[in-house]
C-alpha positions in Angstrom: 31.1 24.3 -106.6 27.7 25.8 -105.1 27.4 25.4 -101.1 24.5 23.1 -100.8 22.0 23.6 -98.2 23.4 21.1 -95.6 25.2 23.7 -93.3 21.7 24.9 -92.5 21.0 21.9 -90.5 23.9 21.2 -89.1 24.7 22.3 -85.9 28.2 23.9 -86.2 29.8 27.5 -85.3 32.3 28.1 -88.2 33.3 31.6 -89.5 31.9 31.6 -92.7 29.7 28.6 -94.1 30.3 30.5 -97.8 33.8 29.6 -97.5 32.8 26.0 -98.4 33.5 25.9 -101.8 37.7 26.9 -101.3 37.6 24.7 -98.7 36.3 21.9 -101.1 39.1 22.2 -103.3 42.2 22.2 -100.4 40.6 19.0 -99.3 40.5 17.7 -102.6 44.4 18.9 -103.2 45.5 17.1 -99.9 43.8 13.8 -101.0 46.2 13.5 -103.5 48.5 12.6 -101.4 46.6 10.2 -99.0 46.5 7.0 -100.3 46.7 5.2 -97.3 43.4 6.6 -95.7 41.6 6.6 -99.0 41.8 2.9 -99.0 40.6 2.5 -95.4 37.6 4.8 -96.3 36.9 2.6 -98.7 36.7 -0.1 -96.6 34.8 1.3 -94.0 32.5 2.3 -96.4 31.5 -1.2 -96.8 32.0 -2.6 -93.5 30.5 0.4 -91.6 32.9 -1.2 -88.6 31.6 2.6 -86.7 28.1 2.8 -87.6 25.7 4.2 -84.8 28.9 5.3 -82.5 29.3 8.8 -81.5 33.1 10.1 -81.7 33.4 13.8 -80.5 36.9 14.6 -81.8 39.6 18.1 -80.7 42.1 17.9 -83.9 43.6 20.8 -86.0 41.0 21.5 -88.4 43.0 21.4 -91.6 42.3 19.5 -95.3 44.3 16.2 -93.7 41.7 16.0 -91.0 38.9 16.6 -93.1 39.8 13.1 -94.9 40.1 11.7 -91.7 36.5 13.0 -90.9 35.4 11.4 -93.8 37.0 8.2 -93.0 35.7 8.3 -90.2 32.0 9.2 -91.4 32.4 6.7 -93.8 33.1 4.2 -90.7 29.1 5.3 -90.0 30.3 7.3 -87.0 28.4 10.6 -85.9 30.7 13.0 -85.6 31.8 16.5 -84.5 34.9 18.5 -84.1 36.1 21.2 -82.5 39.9 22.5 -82.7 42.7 21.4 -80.4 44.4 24.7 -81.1 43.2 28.6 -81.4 45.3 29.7 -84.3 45.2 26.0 -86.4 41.7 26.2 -87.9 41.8 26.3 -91.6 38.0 28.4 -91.7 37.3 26.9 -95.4 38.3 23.5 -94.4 35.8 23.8 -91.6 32.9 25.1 -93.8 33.4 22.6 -95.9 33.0 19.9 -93.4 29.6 21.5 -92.3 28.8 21.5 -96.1 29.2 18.1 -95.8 27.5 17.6 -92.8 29.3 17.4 -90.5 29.2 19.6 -87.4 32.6 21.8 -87.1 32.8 24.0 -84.1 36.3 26.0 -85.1 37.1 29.4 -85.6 40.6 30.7 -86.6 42.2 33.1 -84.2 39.2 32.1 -81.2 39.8 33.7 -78.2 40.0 31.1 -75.1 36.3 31.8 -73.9 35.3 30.4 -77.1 37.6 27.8 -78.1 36.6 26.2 -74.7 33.2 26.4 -75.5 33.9 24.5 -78.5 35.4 22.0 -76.6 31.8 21.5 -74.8 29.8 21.9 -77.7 32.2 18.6 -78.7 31.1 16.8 -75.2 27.5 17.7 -75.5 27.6 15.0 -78.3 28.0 12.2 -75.2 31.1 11.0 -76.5 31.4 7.1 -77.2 34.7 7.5 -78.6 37.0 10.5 -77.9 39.6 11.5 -80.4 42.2 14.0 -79.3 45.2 16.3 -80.0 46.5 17.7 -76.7 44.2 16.1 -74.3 42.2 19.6 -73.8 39.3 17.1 -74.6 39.8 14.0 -72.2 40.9 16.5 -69.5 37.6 18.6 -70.1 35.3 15.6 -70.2 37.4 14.2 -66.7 37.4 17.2 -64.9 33.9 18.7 -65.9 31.7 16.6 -67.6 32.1 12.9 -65.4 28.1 12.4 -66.1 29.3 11.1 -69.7 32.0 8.9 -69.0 29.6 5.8 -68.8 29.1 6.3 -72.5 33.1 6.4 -73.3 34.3 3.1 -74.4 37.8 4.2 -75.2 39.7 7.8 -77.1 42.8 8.0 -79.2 45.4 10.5 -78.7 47.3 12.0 -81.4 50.4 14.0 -79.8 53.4 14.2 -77.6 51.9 16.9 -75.1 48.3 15.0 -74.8 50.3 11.6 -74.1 52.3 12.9 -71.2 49.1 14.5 -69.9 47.0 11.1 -70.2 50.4 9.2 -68.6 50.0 11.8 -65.9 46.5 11.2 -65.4 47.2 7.0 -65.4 49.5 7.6 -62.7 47.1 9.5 -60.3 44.5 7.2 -61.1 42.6 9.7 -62.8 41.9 8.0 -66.8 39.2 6.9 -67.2 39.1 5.0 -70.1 41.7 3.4 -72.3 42.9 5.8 -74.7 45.8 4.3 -77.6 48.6 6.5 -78.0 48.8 7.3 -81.9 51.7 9.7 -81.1 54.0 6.3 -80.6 52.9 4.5 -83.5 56.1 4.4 -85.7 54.5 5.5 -88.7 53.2 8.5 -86.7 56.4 10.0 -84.8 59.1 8.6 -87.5 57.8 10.2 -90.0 54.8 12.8 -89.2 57.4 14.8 -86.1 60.3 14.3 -88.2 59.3 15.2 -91.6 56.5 16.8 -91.1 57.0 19.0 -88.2 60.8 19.5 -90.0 59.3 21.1 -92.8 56.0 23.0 -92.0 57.9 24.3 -89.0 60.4 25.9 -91.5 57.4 26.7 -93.6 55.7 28.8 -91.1 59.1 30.6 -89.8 59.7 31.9 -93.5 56.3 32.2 -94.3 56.0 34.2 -91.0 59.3 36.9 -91.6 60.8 36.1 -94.9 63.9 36.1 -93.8 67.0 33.6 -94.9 67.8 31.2 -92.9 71.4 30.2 -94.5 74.2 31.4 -92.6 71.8 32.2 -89.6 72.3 30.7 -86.2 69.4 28.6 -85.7 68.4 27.7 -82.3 66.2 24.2 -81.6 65.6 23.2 -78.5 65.0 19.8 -77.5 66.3 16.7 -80.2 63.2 14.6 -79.9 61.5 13.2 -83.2 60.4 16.5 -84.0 63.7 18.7 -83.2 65.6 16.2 -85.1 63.7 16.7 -88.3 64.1 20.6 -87.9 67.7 20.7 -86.8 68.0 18.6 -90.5 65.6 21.2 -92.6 67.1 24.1 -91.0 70.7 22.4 -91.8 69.8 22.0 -94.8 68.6 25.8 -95.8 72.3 26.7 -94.7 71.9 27.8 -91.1 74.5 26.8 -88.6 72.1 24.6 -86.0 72.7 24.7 -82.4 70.6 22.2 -80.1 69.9 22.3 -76.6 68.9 19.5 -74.4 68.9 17.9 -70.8 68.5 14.1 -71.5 72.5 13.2 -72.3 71.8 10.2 -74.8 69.6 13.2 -77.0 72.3 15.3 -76.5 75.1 13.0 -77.7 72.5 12.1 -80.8 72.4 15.8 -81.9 76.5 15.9 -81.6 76.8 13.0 -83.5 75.1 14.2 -85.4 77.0 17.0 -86.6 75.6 20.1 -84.3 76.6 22.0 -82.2 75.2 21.2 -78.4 75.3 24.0 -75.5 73.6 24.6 -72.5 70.0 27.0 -73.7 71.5 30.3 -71.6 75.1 30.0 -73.6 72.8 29.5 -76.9 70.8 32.8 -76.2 73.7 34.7 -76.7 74.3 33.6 -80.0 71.0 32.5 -81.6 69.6 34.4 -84.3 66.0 31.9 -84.8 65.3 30.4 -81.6 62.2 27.4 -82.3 60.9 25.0 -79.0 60.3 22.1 -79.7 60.0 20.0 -76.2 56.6 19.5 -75.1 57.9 21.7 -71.8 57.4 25.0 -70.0 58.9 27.8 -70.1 62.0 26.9 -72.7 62.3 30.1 -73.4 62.4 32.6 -70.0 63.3 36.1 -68.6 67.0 35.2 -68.3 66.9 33.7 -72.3 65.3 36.7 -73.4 68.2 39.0 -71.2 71.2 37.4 -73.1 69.4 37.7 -76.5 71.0 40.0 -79.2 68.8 42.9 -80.7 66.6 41.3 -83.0 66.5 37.5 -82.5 63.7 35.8 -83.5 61.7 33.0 -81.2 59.1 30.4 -82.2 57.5 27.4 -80.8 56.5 24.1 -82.2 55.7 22.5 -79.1 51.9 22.1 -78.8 51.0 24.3 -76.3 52.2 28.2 -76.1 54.1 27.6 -72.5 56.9 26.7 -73.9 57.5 30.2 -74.5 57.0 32.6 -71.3 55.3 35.3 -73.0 53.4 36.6 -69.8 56.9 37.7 -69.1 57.2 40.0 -72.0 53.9 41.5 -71.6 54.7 42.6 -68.3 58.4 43.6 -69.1 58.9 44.7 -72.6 57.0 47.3 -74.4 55.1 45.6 -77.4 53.7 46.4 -81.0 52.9 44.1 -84.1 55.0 44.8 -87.3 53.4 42.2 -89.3 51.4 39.6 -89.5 52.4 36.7 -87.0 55.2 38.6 -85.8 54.7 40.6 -82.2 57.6 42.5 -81.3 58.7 43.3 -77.7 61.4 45.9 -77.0 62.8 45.0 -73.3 64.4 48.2 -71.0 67.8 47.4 -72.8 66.4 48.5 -76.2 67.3 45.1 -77.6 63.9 43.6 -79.6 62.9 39.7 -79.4 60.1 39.0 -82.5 57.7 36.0 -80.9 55.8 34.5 -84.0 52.4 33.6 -83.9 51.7 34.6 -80.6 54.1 31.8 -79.2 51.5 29.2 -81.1 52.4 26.1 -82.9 53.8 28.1 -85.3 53.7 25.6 -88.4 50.1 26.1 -87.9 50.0 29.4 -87.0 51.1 31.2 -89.9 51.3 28.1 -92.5 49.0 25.3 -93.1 50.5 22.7 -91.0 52.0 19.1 -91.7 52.8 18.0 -95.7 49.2 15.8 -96.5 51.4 13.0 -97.7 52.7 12.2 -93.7 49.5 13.4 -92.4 48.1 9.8 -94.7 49.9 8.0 -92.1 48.9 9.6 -88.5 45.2 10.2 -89.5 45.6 6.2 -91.2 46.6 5.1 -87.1 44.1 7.5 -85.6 41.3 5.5 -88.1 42.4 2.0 -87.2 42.8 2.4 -83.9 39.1 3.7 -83.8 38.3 1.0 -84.7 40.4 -1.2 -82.8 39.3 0.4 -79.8 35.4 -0.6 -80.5 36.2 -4.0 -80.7 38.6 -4.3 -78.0 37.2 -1.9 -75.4 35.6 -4.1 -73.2 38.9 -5.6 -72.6 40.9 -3.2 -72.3 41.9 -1.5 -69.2 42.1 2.6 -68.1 45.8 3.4 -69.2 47.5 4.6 -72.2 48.1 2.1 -75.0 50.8 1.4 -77.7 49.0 1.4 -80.8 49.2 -2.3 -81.8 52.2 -3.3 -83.8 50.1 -5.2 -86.6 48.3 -1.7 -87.0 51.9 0.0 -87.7 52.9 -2.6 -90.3 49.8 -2.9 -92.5 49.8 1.4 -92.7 54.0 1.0 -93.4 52.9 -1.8 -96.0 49.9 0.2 -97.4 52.1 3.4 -97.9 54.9 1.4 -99.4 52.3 0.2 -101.5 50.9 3.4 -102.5 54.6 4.8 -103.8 55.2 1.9 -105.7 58.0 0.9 -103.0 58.7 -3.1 -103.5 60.4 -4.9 -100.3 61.8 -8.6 -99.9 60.3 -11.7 -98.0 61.6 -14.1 -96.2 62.6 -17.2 -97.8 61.4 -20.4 -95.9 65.3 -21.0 -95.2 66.1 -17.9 -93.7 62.7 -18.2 -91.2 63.9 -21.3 -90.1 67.3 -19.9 -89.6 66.1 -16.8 -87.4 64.0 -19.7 -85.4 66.8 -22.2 -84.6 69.5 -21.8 -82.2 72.0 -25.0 -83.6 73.7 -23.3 -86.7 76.2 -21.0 -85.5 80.3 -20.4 -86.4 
């Protein structure tokens, strides 16, 4: 497939627009996969229920969220995108969307000048719709760009990390706009943090060092939706799984589950893959990395790198790169600690992110509640909304629909059981 012409009027800044035609066939390969938002392009496509809006959206750039582009092009929004992370840019992907014409501002391996200039090459758009992945937009357009906010009828928000920061921001008083929460959606974190981030964030370990993970000790830290479904992959490659946790009901989860739970400093000591997966700072700190044996391996699936206190190591440990992804620190004991992909989302980092088929269903929420958000703005207020249930169950019916999964209904009898209190024992 030639590059056509199109990325010479588009405004973008993308490594290399000749990478278009690779990045044309990965989208292709991850639509496979995505019924679900292939039928609500379709719709959109006729309905236009976006046309004339402006959405400026901060999102991995990968094939999955090039269908949601489309989708959302489709829809008759103007759009542009800019990365939510450094390292997660696919560079075909986004010279592809520029082919297509729509303007990309994504780089792989940016430094943090530039992927903040990104992020205001994405507000210079004036925003009527925000879409984001780690609120780096919403706090960007807040903080330094308040001129535009009269534009903003609403965002969406499409992780953990980015909904704690908007909640933060609800509480001070400081949204501005109502944003839906796509990260709560059930079809989002049941599926998307479990599965997903389960198996890309093995992906990009092993991808990352090659080496086994059955019989290892394999640290996770934190048993939310996303630790759960890599204590189960990791479990399932062979590796004896410890969690570590500080909310007790999590904790009793991951031991009723089957693993072993221990305080982080006691799992230090034994861990030989250490992977955060909590949303917090500093997981992993100068007295984890004291207690770690020679060699032990750390990564982070969290979305932001200050999970892991790498500013530490710099200062403390002496540091080289044996390959690629993998930075190695030797600390004044001698013993090495190999920090993958720079302490980045590592199933992006070094992989190519979540499976398309689970991605069908986040980017499916983040499309419908675009769209909800248009024509329920005006009413809405400035906090942080679920995404609406009748949302959830037509993507869970659509997907079901899509596999060829058949479920029961009701009979009239049984609705008027469920509705009357007068039968009983």
């Amino acid at each position: 497939m030639a590059v056509s012409k199109k990325h010479m009027k588009t405004a973008h800044h993308v490594k290399d627009p000749n990478l278009a035609p690779k990045g044309h066939g990965r989208i292709e390969w991850a639509g496979r996969s995505m019924p679900v938002l292939a039928s609500i392009r379709e719709r959109f496509a006729k309905q236009k229920p976006l046309k004339g809006l402006r959405i400026s959206a901060c999102l991995h750039v990968t094939s999955e969220t090039a269908h949601l582009m489309q989708t959302l092009h489709a829809g008759g929004a103007e759009l542009v995108l800019c990365a939510s992370n450094p390292l997660s840019t696919q560079d075909d992907v986004a010279a592809a969307l520029v082919d297509e014409g729509i303007s990309v501002y994504a780089i792989k391996g940016e430094d943090r000048e530039t992927y903040f200039e990104h992020i205001k090459a994405a507000l210079n758009h004036a925003p009527n719709l925000t879409m984001d992945d780690g609120c780096d937009l919403v706090s960007s357009l807040v903080s330094d760009r308040r001129e535009m906010l009269e534009n903003v009828i609403g965002g969406t928000e499409e992780t953990t990390t980015g909904v704690q920061r908007l909640r933060a921001m609800q509480a001070k008083g400081e949204l501005a706009f109502p944003v839906i929460s796509v990260n709560d959606a059930l079809t989002k974190h049941m599926f998307d943090n479990r599965y997903g981030t389960g198996q890309s964030t093995i992906d990009g370990i092993v991808r990352a060092t090659n080496r086994l993970l059955a019989g290892s000790v394999f640290v996770v830290l934190g048993y939310g939706w996303c630790g759960r479904g890599l204590a189960l992959r990791a479990k399932g490659m062979g590796a004896d799984v410890v969690v570590t946790e500080i909310d007790p009901l999590k904790a009793l989860e991951a031991t009723m589950d089957g693993y072993r739970v221990m305080p982080s400093l006691e799992a230090a000591k034994i861990g030989d893959f250490f992977c955060t997966v909590t949303g917090n700072c500093e997981v992993l700190a100068q007295p984890h990395f004291e207690k770690m044996k020679d060699g032990a391996i750390v990564a982070n699936s969290g979305h932001f790198n200050v999970e892991v206190d790498i500013g530490w190591l710099e200062e403390n440990a002496k540091k080289r790169t044996v390959r690629e992804f993998v930075d190695e620190y030797t600390l004044k004991s001698g013993n090495r600690i190999a920090v993958l992909g720079e302490g980045r989302l590592i199933n992006l980092a070094s992989a190519e992110g979540h499976p398309s088929s689970v991605m069908d269903m986040s980017f499916a929420n983040q499309a419908l509640s675009a769209e909800y958000v248009v024509k329920n703005g005006k009413a809405l207020k400035k906090q942080v909304y679920p995404v609406p249930e009748e949302i959830d169950r037509e993507i869970a019916r659509l997907k079901l629909r899509a596999m060829g999964v058949r479920i029961d209904k009701l009979t009239d009898k049984q609705e008027k059981y469920l509705a009357s209190w007068e039968e009983g024992t």
